[in-house]
C-alpha positions in Angstrom: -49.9 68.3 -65.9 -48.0 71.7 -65.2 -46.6 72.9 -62.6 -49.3 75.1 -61.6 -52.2 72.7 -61.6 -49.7 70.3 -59.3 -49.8 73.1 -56.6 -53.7 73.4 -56.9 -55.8 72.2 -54.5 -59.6 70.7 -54.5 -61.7 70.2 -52.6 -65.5 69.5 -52.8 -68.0 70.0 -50.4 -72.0 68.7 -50.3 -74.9 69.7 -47.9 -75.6 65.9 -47.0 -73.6 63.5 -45.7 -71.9 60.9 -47.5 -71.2 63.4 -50.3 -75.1 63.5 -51.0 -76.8 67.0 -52.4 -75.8 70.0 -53.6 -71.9 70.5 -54.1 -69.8 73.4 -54.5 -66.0 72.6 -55.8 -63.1 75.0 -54.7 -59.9 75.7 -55.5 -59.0 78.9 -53.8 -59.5 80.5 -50.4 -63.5 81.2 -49.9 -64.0 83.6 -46.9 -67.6 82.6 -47.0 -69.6 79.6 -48.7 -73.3 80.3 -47.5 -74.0 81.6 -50.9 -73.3 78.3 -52.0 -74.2 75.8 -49.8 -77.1 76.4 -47.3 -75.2 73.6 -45.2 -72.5 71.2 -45.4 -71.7 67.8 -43.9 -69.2 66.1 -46.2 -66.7 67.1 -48.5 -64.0 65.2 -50.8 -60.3 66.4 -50.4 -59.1 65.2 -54.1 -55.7 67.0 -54.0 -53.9 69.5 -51.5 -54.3 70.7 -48.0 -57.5 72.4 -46.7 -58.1 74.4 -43.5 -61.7 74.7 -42.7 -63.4 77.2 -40.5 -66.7 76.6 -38.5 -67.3 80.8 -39.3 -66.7 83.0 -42.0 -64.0 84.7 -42.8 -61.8 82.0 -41.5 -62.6 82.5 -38.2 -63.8 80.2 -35.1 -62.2 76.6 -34.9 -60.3 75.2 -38.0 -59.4 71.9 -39.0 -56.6 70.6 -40.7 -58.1 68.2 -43.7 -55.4 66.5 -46.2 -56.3 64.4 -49.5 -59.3 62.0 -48.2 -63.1 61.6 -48.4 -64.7 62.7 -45.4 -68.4 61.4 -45.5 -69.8 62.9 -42.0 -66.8 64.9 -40.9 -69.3 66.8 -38.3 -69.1 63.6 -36.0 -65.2 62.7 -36.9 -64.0 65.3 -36.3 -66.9 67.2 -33.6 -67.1 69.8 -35.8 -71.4 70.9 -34.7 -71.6 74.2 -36.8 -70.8 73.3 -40.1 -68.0 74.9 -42.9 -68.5 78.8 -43.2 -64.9 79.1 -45.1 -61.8 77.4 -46.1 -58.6 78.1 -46.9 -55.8 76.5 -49.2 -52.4 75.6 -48.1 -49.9 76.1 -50.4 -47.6 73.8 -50.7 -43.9 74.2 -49.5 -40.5 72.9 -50.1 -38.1 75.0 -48.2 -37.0 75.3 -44.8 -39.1 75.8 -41.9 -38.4 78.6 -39.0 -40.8 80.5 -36.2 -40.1 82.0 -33.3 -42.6 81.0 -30.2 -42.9 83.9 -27.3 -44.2 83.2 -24.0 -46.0 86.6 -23.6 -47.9 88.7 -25.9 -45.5 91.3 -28.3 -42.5 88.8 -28.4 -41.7 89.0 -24.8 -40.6 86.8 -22.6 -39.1 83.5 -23.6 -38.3 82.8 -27.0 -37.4 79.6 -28.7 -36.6 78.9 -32.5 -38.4 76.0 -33.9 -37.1 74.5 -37.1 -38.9 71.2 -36.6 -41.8 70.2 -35.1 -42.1 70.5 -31.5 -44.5 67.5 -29.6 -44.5 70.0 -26.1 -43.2 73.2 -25.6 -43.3 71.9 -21.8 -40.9 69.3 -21.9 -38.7 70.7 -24.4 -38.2 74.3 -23.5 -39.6 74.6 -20.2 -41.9 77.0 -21.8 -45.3 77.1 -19.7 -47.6 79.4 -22.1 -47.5 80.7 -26.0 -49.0 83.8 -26.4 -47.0 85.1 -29.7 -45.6 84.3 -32.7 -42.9 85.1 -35.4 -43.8 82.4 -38.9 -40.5 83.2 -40.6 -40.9 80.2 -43.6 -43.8 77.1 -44.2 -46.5 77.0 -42.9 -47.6 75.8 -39.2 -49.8 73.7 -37.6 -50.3 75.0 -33.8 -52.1 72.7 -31.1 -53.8 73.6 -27.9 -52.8 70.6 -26.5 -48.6 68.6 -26.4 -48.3 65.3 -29.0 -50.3 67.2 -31.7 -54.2 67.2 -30.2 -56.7 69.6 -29.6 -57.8 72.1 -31.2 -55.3 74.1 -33.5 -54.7 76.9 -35.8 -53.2 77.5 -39.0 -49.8 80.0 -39.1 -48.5 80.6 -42.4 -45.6 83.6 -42.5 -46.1 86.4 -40.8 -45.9 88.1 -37.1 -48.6 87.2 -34.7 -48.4 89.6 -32.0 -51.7 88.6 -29.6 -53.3 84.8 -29.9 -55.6 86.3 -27.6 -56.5 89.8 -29.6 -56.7 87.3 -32.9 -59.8 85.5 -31.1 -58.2 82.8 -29.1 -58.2 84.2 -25.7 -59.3 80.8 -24.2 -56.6 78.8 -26.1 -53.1 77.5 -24.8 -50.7 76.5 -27.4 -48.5 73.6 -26.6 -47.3 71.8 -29.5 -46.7 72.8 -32.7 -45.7 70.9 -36.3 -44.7 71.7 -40.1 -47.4 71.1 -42.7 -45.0 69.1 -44.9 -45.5 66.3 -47.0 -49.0 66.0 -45.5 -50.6 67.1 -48.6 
Protein backbone atom coordinates (compact mmCIF):
# COMPACT_ATOMS: atom_id res chain seq x y z
CA UNK A 1 0.00 0.00 0.00
CA UNK A 2 1.65 3.55 -0.70
CA UNK A 3 1.69 6.27 0.98
CA UNK A 4 -0.93 8.02 -0.77
CA UNK A 5 -3.73 5.43 -0.72
CA UNK A 6 -2.86 5.27 3.40
CA UNK A 7 -4.00 8.97 3.57
CA UNK A 8 -7.24 8.26 1.43
CA UNK A 9 -10.33 8.08 2.87
CA UNK A 10 -13.72 6.05 2.00
CA UNK A 11 -16.58 6.18 2.61
CA UNK A 12 -19.83 4.66 1.20
CA UNK A 13 -23.16 5.92 1.44
CA UNK A 14 -26.72 3.97 0.49
CA UNK A 15 -30.39 5.44 0.25
CA UNK A 16 -31.81 2.73 2.81
CA UNK A 17 -30.82 1.97 5.91
CA UNK A 18 -28.78 -0.72 7.02
CA UNK A 19 -26.59 -0.12 3.92
CA UNK A 20 -29.56 -1.31 1.71
CA UNK A 21 -30.08 0.43 -2.09
CA UNK A 22 -28.31 2.36 -4.15
CA UNK A 23 -24.67 3.38 -3.09
CA UNK A 24 -22.35 5.94 -4.06
CA UNK A 25 -18.55 5.45 -2.82
CA UNK A 26 -16.34 8.62 -2.19
CA UNK A 27 -13.05 9.46 -1.75
CA UNK A 28 -12.87 13.15 -2.04
CA UNK A 29 -14.76 16.23 -0.86
CA UNK A 30 -18.39 16.21 -2.75
CA UNK A 31 -20.12 19.62 -2.39
CA UNK A 32 -23.21 17.93 -3.44
CA UNK A 33 -24.43 14.19 -3.77
CA UNK A 34 -28.13 14.63 -4.97
CA UNK A 35 -27.05 13.66 -8.36
CA UNK A 36 -26.20 10.53 -6.85
CA UNK A 37 -28.27 9.47 -4.25
CA UNK A 38 -31.91 10.69 -4.21
CA UNK A 39 -31.56 10.04 -0.31
CA UNK A 40 -29.41 8.57 2.14
CA UNK A 41 -29.74 6.86 5.50
CA UNK A 42 -26.58 4.74 6.01
CA UNK A 43 -23.18 4.86 5.08
CA UNK A 44 -19.94 2.64 5.75
CA UNK A 45 -16.81 4.63 6.99
CA UNK A 46 -14.04 1.94 5.72
CA UNK A 47 -10.99 4.13 6.22
CA UNK A 48 -10.39 7.95 7.27
CA UNK A 49 -12.32 10.79 8.74
CA UNK A 50 -15.62 12.17 7.19
CA UNK A 51 -17.48 15.38 7.96
CA UNK A 52 -20.98 15.21 6.72
CA UNK A 53 -23.30 18.13 6.06
CA UNK A 54 -27.15 18.03 6.25
CA UNK A 55 -26.94 20.79 3.03
CA UNK A 56 -24.90 21.23 0.15
CA UNK A 57 -21.93 22.75 -0.22
CA UNK A 58 -20.96 21.79 3.18
CA UNK A 59 -23.19 23.82 4.80
CA UNK A 60 -26.04 23.41 7.71
CA UNK A 61 -25.05 21.00 10.66
CA UNK A 62 -22.01 18.61 10.23
CA UNK A 63 -21.09 15.60 11.88
CA UNK A 64 -17.93 14.25 12.76
CA UNK A 65 -17.98 10.27 11.52
CA UNK A 66 -14.56 8.11 11.95
CA UNK A 67 -13.98 4.39 10.55
CA UNK A 68 -17.40 2.49 11.47
CA UNK A 69 -20.62 1.25 9.89
CA UNK A 70 -23.40 3.40 10.58
CA UNK A 71 -26.66 1.50 9.59
CA UNK A 72 -29.43 4.32 10.48
CA UNK A 73 -27.19 7.27 11.42
CA UNK A 74 -30.43 9.67 10.92
CA UNK A 75 -31.68 8.39 14.43
CA UNK A 76 -28.00 8.00 16.12
CA UNK A 77 -27.00 10.73 15.51
CA UNK A 78 -30.58 13.09 14.94
CA UNK A 79 -29.53 13.90 11.87
CA UNK A 80 -33.61 14.43 10.07
CA UNK A 81 -32.52 15.87 6.61
CA UNK A 82 -30.28 13.50 5.25
CA UNK A 83 -26.34 13.92 3.71
CA UNK A 84 -26.26 16.82 0.94
CA UNK A 85 -22.19 16.80 1.04
CA UNK A 86 -19.19 15.52 2.80
CA UNK A 87 -15.88 16.37 3.31
CA UNK A 88 -12.58 14.44 3.93
CA UNK A 89 -10.17 15.10 6.72
CA UNK A 90 -6.86 14.82 5.97
CA UNK A 91 -4.90 13.29 8.15
CA UNK A 92 -2.30 15.06 10.32
CA UNK A 93 0.90 14.47 12.15
CA UNK A 94 2.22 17.71 13.37
CA UNK A 95 1.59 20.09 15.91
CA UNK A 96 -1.65 21.64 16.69
CA UNK A 97 -2.21 25.58 17.36
CA UNK A 98 -5.47 28.19 17.09
CA UNK A 99 -6.12 31.08 18.50
CA UNK A 100 -9.96 31.43 20.05
CA UNK A 101 -11.30 35.30 20.20
CA UNK A 102 -14.12 36.22 22.24
CA UNK A 103 -15.56 38.84 19.78
CA UNK A 104 -15.85 38.82 16.13
CA UNK A 105 -12.40 40.16 14.06
CA UNK A 106 -10.00 38.71 16.71
CA UNK A 107 -11.07 41.04 19.46
CA UNK A 108 -11.31 40.74 22.68
CA UNK A 109 -9.85 37.91 24.64
CA UNK A 110 -7.58 35.62 23.09
CA UNK A 111 -6.30 32.26 24.16
CA UNK A 112 -3.76 29.82 22.42
CA UNK A 113 -4.91 26.31 22.37
CA UNK A 114 -2.37 23.65 21.62
CA UNK A 115 -4.51 20.88 23.05
CA UNK A 116 -7.89 20.23 23.39
CA UNK A 117 -9.87 22.37 25.49
CA UNK A 118 -13.17 20.45 27.46
CA UNK A 119 -14.56 24.43 28.36
CA UNK A 120 -13.43 27.54 27.47
CA UNK A 121 -15.46 28.59 30.77
CA UNK A 122 -13.64 26.93 33.29
CA UNK A 123 -10.35 27.13 31.70
CA UNK A 124 -10.00 30.66 30.46
CA UNK A 125 -12.77 32.47 31.89
CA UNK A 126 -13.75 33.04 28.38
CA UNK A 127 -17.78 33.47 28.27
CA UNK A 128 -18.34 33.49 24.26
CA UNK A 129 -16.26 32.44 20.90
CA UNK A 130 -17.06 34.36 18.17
CA UNK A 131 -13.55 34.09 16.01
CA UNK A 132 -10.95 32.11 15.06
CA UNK A 133 -7.25 31.81 13.92
CA UNK A 134 -6.56 27.52 12.80
CA UNK A 135 -2.81 28.01 12.59
CA UNK A 136 -1.96 23.88 12.19
CA UNK A 137 -4.45 20.35 12.26
CA UNK A 138 -7.48 20.33 11.98
CA UNK A 139 -10.35 21.21 14.76
CA UNK A 140 -13.25 19.90 16.00
CA UNK A 141 -15.42 22.91 17.63
CA UNK A 142 -18.50 22.11 20.05
CA UNK A 143 -21.46 24.26 20.98
CA UNK A 144 -21.53 22.85 24.06
CA UNK A 145 -18.13 22.26 27.22
CA UNK A 146 -16.98 18.18 27.48
CA UNK A 147 -17.17 17.82 23.64
CA UNK A 148 -21.32 17.80 22.90
CA UNK A 149 -23.51 19.45 20.85
CA UNK A 150 -23.41 20.35 17.80
CA UNK A 151 -19.97 21.31 16.16
CA UNK A 152 -18.06 22.45 13.25
CA UNK A 153 -15.17 21.39 11.37
CA UNK A 154 -11.89 24.21 11.40
CA UNK A 155 -9.12 23.10 9.33
CA UNK A 156 -6.32 26.12 8.84
CA UNK A 157 -7.27 29.22 8.18
CA UNK A 158 -8.71 32.67 9.75
CA UNK A 159 -12.37 32.64 10.65
CA UNK A 160 -13.32 36.12 11.18
CA UNK A 161 -17.37 35.89 11.99
CA UNK A 162 -19.02 32.30 13.21
CA UNK A 163 -22.02 34.23 12.93
CA UNK A 164 -21.40 35.79 9.06
CA UNK A 165 -20.26 31.90 8.22
CA UNK A 166 -24.00 30.72 9.13
CA UNK A 167 -23.83 30.00 12.80
CA UNK A 168 -25.37 32.99 14.25
CA UNK A 169 -27.34 30.92 16.77
CA UNK A 170 -24.23 28.82 17.83
CA UNK A 171 -21.96 29.26 21.12
CA UNK A 172 -18.76 27.59 20.94
CA UNK A 173 -17.53 26.17 24.14
CA UNK A 174 -15.19 23.33 23.80
CA UNK A 175 -13.06 22.55 21.31
CA UNK A 176 -10.58 19.29 20.36
CA UNK A 177 -7.78 18.01 17.80
CA UNK A 178 -8.88 15.57 15.16
CA UNK A 179 -5.96 13.19 15.92
CA UNK A 180 -5.64 9.74 15.95
CA UNK A 181 -9.42 9.58 15.57
CA UNK A 182 -9.14 8.34 12.15
Amino acid sequence: MTTTSMNMGRVIFYEDRNFQGRSYECMSDCPDMSSYLSRCHSCRVESGCFMIYDRPNYMGNQYFMRRGEYSDYQRMIGMTDGVRSCRMIPMHRGSFRMRIYERENFGGQMHELMDDCDSIMDRHRMSDCQSCNVMEGHWLMYEQPHYRGRMMYMRPGEYRSFREMGMSNMRFMSMRRIMDMC
